[in-house]
C-alpha positions in Angstrom: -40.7 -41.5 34.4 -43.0 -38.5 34.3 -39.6 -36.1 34.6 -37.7 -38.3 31.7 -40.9 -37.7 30.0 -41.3 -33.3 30.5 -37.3 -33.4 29.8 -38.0 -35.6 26.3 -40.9 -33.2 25.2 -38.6 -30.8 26.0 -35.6 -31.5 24.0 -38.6 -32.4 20.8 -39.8 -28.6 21.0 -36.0 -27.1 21.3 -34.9 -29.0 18.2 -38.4 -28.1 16.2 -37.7 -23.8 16.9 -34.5 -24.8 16.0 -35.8 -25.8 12.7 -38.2 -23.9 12.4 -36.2 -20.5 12.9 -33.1 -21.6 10.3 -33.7 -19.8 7.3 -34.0 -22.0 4.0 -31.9 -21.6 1.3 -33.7 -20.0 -1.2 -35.0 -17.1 2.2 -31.3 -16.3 2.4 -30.4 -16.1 -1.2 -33.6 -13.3 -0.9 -31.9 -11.8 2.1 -29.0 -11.3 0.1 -30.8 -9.8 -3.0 -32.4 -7.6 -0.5 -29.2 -6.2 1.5 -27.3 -6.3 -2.5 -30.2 -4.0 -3.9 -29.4 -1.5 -1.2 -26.1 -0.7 -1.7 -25.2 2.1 -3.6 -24.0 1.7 -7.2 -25.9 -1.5 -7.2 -28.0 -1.0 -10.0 -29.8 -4.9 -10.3 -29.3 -8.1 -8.5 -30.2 -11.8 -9.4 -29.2 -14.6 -6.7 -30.7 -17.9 -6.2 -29.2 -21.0 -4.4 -27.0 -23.3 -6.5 -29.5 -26.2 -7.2 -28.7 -30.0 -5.7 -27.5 -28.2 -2.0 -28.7 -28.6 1.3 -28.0 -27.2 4.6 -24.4 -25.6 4.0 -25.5 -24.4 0.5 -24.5 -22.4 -2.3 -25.5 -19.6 -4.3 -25.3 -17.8 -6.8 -25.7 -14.0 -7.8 -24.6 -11.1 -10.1 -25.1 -8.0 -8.9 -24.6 -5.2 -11.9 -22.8 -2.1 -10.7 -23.2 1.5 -12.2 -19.8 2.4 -14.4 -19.5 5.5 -11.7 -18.1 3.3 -9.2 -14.3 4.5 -8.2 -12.0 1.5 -7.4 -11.8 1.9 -3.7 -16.0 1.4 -3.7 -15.7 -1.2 -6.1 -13.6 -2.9 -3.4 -15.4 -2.4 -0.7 -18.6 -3.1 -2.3 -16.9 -6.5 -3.0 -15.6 -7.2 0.1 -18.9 -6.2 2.1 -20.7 -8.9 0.1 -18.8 -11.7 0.6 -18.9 -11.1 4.0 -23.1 -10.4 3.7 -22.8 -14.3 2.1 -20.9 -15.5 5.0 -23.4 -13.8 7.6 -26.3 -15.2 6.4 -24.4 -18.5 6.6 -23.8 -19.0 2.6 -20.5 -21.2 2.9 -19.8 -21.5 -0.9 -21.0 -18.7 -3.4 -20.6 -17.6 -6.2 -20.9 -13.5 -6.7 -20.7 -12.1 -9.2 -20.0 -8.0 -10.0 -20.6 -7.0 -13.5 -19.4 -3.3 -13.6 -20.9 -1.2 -16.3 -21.5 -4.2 -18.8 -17.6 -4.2 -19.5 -15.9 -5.9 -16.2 -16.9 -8.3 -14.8 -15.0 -10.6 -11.9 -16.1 -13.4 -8.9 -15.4 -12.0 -5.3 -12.8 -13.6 -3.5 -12.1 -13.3 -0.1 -8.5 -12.0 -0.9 -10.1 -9.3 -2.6 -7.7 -10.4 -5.6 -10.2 -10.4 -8.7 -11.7 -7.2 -8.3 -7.4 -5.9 -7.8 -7.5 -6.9 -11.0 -10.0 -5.4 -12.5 -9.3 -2.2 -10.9 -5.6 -2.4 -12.4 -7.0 -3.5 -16.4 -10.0 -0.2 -16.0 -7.4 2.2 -15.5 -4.9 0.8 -18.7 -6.6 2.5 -22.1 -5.6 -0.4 -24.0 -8.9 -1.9 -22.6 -12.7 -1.7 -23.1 -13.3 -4.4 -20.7 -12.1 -7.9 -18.9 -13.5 -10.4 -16.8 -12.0 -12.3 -14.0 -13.0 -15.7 -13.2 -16.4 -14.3 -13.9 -19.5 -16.9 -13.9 -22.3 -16.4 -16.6 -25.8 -16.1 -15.3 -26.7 -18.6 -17.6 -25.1 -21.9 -18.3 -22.9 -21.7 -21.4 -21.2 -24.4 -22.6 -17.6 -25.0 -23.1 -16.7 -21.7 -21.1 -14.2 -21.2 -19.2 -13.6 -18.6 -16.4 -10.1 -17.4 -16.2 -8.8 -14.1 -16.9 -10.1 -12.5 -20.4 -9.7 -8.9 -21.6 -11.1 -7.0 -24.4 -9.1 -4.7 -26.7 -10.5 -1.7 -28.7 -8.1 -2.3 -31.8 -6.1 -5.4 -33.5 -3.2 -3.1 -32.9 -3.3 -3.6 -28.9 -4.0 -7.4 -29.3 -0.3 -8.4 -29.2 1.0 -7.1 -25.9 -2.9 -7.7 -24.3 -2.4 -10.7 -22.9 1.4 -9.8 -21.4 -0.7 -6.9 -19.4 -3.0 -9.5 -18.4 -0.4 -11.9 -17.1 0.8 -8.9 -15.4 -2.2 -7.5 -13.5 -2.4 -11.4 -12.5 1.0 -11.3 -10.6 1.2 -7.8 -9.6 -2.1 -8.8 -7.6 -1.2 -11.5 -5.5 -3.1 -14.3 -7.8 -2.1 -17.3 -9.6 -1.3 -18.5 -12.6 -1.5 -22.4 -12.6 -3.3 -23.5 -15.6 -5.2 -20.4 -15.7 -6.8 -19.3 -19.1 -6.0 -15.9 -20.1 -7.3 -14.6 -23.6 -7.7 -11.2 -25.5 -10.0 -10.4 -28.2 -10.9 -6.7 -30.0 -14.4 -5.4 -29.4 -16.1 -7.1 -32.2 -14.8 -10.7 -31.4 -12.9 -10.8 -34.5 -9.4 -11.5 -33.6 -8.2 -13.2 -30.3 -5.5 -15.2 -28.4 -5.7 -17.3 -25.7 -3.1 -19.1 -23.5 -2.8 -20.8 -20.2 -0.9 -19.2 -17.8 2.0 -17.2 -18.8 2.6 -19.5 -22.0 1.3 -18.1 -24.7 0.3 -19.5 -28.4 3.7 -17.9 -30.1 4.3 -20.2 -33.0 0.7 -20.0 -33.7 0.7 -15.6 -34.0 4.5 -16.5 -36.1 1.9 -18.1 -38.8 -0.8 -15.3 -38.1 2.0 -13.0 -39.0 3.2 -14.5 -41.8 -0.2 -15.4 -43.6 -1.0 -11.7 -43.1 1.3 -10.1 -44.3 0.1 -11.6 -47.8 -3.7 -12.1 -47.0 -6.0 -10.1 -45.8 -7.5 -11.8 -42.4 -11.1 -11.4 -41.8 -11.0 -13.2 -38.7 -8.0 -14.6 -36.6 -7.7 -16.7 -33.5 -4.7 -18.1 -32.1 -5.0 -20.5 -29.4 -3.2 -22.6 -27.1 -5.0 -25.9 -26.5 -4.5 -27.9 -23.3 -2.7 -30.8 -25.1 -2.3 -30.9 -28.8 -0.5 -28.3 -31.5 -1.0 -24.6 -31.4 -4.4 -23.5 -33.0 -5.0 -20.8 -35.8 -8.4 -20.4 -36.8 -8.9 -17.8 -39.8 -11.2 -16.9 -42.5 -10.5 -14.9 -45.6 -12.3 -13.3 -48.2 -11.5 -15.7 -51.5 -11.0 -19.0 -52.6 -6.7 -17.4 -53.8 -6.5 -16.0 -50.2 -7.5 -19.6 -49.1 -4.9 -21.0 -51.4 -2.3 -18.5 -50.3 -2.8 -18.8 -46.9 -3.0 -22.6 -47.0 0.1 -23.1 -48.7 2.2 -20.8 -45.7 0.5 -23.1 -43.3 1.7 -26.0 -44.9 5.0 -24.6 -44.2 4.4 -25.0 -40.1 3.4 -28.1 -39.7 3.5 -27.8 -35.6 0.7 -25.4 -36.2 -2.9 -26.6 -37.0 -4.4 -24.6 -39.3 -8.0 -24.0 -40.2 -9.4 -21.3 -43.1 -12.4 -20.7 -43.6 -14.2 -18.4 -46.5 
């Protein structure tokens, strides 16, 4: 009895430095800040567990990287912390680069994202593009997928074919995946799924514009419904003018605004 006993206490004061040595979620996400404020190009870090989880948990961080970085220390940088997350026994995070406030893109183990990245920094056409990149902040109605940003109306067009592109020439894929372009200034933008893109919709955007002067343009791609083209103009005649070419596509829906 006595032995049964000295083995029970035992097995009690294994299992309580067992639990007392495991590392809670929020110490880890702080281990993680820690090792991700040490890296070089690292310029600030925010990580924090994913509320609701226990035990295997989740976190998320974004870690903002100087513009310096060269691609191969972009990579690596990504690679070393998703394996950092998987040391300190993070099973499902969410990490975050944001390089130079233009690019940002999720770490994957693949190492996919941030091959994409690398392949939109080096075309001139773009200013900056995310990859299935998370917001620090809850935003609603966004969606991750792949987005670039264009520094004239002029490279819109053929932006989201390069897009598609860097996709595919990566290794990723393209199953009802959003991919979007806008300019700099938000003004003008397309957005598809996949490699399908809003064509009938930038046929109208085409057509009204080459009697109106757009203001504002976005062509979209819904997931069920007509094409989208969302305008504004700069009179009440423009509005006629460009209202009365819509009417003309009806498998287009059609909003102008002043």
């Amino acid at each position: 009895m006595k032995l049964a006993r000295l083995a029970l206490a035992l097995l009690v004061g294994l299992l309580v430095a067992a639990l007392a040595g495991c590392a809670s979620p929020a110490d880890n996400s702080a281990s993680f800040a820690a090792w991700a404020s040490g890296q070089k190009f690292v310029a600030s870090v925010d990580a924090h567990p994913r509320s609701g989880t226990m035990g295997p948990y989740g976190m998320s961080a974004h870690l903002v990287v100087d513009a310096a970085i060269a691609a191969d220390e972009l990579e690596a940088l990504a690679s070393a912390a998703w394996d950092k997350a998987a040391e300190l026994g993070i099973t499902s995070s969410e990490i975050n680069l944001i390089v130079g406030n233009a690019w940002g893109f999720s770490v994957d183990d693949a190492g996919t994202h941030v091959a994409m990245i690398n392949q939109l920094r080096d075309d001139p056409a773009f200013v900056g593009a995310t990859v299935e990149y998370q917001p620090l902040d809850y935003t609603p109605g966004y969606s991750g997928g792949v987005r670039g940003t264009v520094g004239s109306q002029a490279a819109l067009r053929g932006a989201n074919d390069v897009l598609i592109a860097a996709v595919l020439d990566n290794g990723g894929d393209l199953d009802g995946v959003t991919i979007g372009a806008s300019t700099a200034d938000g003004a003008f933008g397309i957005i598809g799924e996949g490699d399908v893109q809003p064509l009938t919709a930038i046929q109208l955007w085409q057509a009204i514009s080459a009697r109106v002067q757009l203001l504002t343009a976005q062509a979209t791609l819904p997931h069920s419904g007509p094409e989208r083209l969302e305008i504004t103009v700069g009179s009440a005649a423009d509005q006629a003018v460009a209202e009365a070419i819509g009417s003309e596509h009806p498998d287009v829906k059609l909003t102008v605004g002043l």
